[in-house]
Backbone as a ProteinNet text record, in pm:
[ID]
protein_1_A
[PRIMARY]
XXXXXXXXXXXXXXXXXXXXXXXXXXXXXXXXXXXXXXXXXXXXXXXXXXXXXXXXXXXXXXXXXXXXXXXXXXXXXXXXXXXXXXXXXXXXXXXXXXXXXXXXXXXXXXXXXXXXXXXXXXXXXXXXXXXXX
[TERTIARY]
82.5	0	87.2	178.5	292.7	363.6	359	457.6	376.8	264	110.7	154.7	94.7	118.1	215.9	321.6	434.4	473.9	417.7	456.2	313.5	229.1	115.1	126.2	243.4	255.7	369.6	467.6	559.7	545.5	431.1	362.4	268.1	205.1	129	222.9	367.8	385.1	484.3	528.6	577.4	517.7	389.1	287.2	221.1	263.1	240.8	341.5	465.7	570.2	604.6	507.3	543	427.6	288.2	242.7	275.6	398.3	380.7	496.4	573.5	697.4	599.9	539.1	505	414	349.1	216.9	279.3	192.5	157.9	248.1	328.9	393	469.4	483.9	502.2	543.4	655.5	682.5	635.6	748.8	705.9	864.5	906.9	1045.1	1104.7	1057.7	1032.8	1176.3	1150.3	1250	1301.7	1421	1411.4	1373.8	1283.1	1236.5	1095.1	1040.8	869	818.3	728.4	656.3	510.7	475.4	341.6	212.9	180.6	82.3	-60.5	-172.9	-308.6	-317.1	-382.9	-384.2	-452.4	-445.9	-522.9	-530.8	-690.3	-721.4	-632.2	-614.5	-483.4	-577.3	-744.9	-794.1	-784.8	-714	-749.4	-567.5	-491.3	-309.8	-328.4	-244.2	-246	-115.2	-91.2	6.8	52.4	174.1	315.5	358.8	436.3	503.3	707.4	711.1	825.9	813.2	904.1	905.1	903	894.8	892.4	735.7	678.2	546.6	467.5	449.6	393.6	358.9	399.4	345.4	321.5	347.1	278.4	372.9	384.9	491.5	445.1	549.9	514.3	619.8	587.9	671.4	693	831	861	843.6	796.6	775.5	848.3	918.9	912	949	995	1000.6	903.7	777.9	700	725.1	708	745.6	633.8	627.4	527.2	541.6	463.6	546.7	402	381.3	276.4	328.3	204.1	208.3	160.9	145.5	104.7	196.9	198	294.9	163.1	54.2	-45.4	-61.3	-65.8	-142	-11.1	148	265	225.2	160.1	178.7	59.9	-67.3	-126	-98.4	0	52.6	162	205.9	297	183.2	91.8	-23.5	-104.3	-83.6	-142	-36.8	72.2	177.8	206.5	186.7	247.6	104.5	-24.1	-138	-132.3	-135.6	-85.1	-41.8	73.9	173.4	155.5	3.4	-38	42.9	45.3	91.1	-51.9	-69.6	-184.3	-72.3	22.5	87.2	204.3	205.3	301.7	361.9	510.7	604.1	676.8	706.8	747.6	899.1	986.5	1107.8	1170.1	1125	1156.7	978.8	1011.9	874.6	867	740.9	742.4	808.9	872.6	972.7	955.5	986.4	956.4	1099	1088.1	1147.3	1123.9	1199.1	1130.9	1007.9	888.9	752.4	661	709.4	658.7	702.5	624.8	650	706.4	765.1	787.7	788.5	748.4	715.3	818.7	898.3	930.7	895.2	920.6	807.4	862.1	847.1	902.7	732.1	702.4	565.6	577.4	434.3	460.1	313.7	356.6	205.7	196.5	76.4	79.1	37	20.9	3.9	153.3	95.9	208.4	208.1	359.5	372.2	273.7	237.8	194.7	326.3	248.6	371.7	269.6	402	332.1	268.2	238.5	213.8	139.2	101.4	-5	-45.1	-167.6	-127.4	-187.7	-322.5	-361.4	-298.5	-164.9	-91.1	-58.9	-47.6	-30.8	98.8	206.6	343.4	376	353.4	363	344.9	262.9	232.4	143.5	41.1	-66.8	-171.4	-221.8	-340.2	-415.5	-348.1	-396	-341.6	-359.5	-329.9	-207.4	-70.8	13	-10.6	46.7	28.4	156.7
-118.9	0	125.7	120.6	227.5	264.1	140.1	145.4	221.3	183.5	224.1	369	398.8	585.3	648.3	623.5	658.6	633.3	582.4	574.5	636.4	686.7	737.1	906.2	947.2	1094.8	1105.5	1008.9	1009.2	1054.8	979.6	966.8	1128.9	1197.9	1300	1403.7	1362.3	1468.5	1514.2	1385.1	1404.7	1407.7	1387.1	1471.9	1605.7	1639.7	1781	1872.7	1814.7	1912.2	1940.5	1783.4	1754.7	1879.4	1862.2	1981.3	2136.8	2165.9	2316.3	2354.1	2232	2233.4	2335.9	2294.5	2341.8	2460.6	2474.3	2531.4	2744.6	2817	2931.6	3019.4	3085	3201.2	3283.3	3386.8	3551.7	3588.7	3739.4	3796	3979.2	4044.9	4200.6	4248.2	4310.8	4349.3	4475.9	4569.7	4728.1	4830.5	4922.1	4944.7	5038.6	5109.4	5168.3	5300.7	5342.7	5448.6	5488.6	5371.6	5367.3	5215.9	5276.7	5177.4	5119.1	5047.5	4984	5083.8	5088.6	5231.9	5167.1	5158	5127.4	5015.1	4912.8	4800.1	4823.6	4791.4	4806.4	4649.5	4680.8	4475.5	4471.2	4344.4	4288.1	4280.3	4316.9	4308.1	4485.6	4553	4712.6	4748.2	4664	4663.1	4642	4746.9	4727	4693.4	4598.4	4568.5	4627.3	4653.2	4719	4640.3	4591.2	4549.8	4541.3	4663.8	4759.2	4938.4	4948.7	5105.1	5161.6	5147.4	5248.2	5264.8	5124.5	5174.6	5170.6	5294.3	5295.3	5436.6	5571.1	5687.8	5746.4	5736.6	5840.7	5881.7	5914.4	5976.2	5884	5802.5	5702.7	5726.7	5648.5	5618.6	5471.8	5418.7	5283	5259.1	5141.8	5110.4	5004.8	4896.4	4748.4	4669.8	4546.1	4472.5	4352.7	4282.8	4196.4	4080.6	3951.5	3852.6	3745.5	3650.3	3556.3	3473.2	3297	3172.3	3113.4	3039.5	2955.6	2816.1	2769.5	2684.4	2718.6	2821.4	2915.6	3021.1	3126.8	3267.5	3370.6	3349.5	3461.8	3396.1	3304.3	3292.8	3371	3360.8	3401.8	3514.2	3593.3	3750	3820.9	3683.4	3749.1	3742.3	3691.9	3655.9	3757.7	3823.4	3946.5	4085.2	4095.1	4221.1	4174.6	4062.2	4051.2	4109.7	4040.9	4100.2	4274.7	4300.9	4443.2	4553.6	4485	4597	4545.4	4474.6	4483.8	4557	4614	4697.6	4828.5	4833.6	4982.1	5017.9	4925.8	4947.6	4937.3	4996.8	4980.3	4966.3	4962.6	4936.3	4812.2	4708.6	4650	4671.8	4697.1	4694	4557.7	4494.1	4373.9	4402.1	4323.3	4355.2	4301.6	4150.4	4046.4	4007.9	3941.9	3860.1	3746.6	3682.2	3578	3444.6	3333.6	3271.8	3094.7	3011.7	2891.8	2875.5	2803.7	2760.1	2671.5	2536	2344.6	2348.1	2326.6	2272.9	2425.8	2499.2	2654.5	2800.7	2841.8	2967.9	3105.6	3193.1	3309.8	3440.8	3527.9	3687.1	3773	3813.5	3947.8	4118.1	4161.7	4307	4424.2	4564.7	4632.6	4672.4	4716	4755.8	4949.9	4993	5138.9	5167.6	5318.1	5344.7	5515.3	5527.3	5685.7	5764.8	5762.1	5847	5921.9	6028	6070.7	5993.7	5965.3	5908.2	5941.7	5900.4	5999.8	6112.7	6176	6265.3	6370.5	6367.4	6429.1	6616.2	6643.9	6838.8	6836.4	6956	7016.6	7140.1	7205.3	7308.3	7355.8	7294.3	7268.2	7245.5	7190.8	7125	7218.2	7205.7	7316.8	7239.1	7339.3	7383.3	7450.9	7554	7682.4	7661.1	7549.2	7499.4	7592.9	7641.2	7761.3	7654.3	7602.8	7546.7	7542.8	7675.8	7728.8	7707	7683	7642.7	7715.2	7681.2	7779.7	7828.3	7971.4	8045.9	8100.3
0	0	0	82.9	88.5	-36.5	-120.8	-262	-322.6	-361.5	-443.8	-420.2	-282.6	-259.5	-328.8	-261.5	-308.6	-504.3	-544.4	-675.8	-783.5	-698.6	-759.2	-737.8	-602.9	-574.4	-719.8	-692	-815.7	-931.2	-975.3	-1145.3	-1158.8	-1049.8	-1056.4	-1045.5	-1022.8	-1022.2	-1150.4	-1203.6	-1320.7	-1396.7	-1421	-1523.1	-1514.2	-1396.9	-1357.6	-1405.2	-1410.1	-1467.5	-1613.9	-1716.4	-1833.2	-1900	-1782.6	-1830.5	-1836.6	-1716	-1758.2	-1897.8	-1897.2	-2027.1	-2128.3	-2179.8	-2269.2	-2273.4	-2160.8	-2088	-2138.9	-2083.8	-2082.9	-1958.6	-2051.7	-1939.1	-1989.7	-1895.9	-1973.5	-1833.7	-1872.8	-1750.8	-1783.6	-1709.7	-1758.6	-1665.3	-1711.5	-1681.6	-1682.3	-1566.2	-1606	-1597.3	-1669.7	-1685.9	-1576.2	-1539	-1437.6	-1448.3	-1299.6	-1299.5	-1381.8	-1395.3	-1490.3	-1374	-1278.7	-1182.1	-1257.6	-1210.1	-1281.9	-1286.5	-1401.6	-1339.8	-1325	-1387.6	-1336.9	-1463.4	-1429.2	-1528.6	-1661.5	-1775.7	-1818.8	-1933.6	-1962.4	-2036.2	-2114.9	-2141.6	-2226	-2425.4	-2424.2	-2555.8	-2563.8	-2472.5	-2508.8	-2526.6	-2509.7	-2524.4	-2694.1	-2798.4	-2936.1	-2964	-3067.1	-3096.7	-3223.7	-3238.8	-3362.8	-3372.1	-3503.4	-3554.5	-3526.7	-3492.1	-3424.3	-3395.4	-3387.9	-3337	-3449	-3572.3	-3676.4	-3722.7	-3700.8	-3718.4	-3669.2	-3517	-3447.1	-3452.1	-3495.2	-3575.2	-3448.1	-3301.2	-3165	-3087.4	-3050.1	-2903	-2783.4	-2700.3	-2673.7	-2516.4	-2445.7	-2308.5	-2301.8	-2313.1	-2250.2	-2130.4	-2076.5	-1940.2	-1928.2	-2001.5	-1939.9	-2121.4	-2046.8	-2180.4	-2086.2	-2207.9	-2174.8	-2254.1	-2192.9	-2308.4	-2257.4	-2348.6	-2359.2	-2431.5	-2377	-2405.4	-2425.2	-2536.7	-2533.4	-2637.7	-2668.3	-2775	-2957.3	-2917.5	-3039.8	-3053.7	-3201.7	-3209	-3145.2	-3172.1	-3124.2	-3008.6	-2963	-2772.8	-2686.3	-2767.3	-2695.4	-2683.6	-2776.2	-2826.9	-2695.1	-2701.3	-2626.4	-2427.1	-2433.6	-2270.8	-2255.8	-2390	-2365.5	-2354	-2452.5	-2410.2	-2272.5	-2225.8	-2081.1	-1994.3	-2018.7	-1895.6	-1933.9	-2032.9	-2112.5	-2022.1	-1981.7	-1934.4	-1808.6	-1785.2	-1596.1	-1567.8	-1617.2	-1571.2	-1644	-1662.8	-1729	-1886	-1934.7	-2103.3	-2146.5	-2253.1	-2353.5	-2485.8	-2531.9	-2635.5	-2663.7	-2723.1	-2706.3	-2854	-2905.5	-2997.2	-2961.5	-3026	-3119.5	-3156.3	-3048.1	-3093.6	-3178.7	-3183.7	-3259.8	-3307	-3471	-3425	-3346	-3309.5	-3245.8	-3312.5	-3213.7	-3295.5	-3184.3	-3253.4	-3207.4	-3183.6	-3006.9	-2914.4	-2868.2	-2969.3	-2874.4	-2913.1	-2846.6	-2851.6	-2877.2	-2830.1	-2777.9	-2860.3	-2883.1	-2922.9	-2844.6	-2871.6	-2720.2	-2850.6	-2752.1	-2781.7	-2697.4	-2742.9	-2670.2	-2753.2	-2682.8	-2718.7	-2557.8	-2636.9	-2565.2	-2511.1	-2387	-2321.8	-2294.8	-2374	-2381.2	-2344.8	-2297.8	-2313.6	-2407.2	-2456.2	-2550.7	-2435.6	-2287.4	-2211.1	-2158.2	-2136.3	-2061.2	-1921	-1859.1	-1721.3	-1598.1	-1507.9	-1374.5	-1312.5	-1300.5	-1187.4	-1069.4	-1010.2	-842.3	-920.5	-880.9	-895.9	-986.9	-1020.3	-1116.4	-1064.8	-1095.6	-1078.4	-986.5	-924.2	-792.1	-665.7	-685.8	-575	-477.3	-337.8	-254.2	-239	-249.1	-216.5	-175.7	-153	-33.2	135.1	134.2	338.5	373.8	274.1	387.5	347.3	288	253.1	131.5	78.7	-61	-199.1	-293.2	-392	-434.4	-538.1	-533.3	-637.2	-665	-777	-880.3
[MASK]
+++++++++++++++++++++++++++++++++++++++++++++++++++++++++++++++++++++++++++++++++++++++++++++++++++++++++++++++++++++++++++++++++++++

């Protein structure tokens, strides 16, 4: 009975690992000094080809990459990881390219917003309470 157990945790678990070989994953890798800003859906993240034809004034945040069993499921695990981290744009550094069983995406993560930043023109900086002028 002991063998049984023991050779049934064995077998579940080496089919557990044979599944993620091939399985679904993506990271996001920011660059310094650009923090994650507010998420946004991974069907509202647009994809470029590269940086030449992307035609906007743009902010890098991050390089996003993505691993599937497909070139588009990779692409779409890089615009998932690319709007997490508040990209709505992903550029395509390479195209997507087969690796073993799996496909992978890398892609630089941007957004056409300008960054957040502290001040404006409301901001009280002066220490009375009142707006500065």
């Amino acid at each position: 009975m002991r063998h049984l157990l023991l050779t049934s945790l064995l077998l579940s678990s080496v089919l557990g690992l044979g599944a993620c070989a091939g399985g679904y994953s993506g990271s996001f890798r920011s660059f310094k000094g650009h923090g994650a800003g507010r998420p946004v859906a991974a069907s509202q993240v647009k994809t470029f080809a590269d940086k030449a034809s992307v035609g906007v004034a743009y902010t890098e945040l991050g390089i996003a990459k993505g691993k599937a069993p497909t070139a588009q499921e990779a692409v779409e695990q890089a615009k998932f990881h690319c709007g997490q981290n508040g990209g709505n744009m992903l550029i395509m550094n390479t195209q997507p390219f087969q690796s073993g069983a799996s496909w992978q995406a890398d892609a630089t993560c941007a957004t056409d917003t300008a960054p957040a930043t502290g001040g404006g023109a409301a901001t009280n900086v002066n220490g009375t309470g009142k707006p500065a002028h």
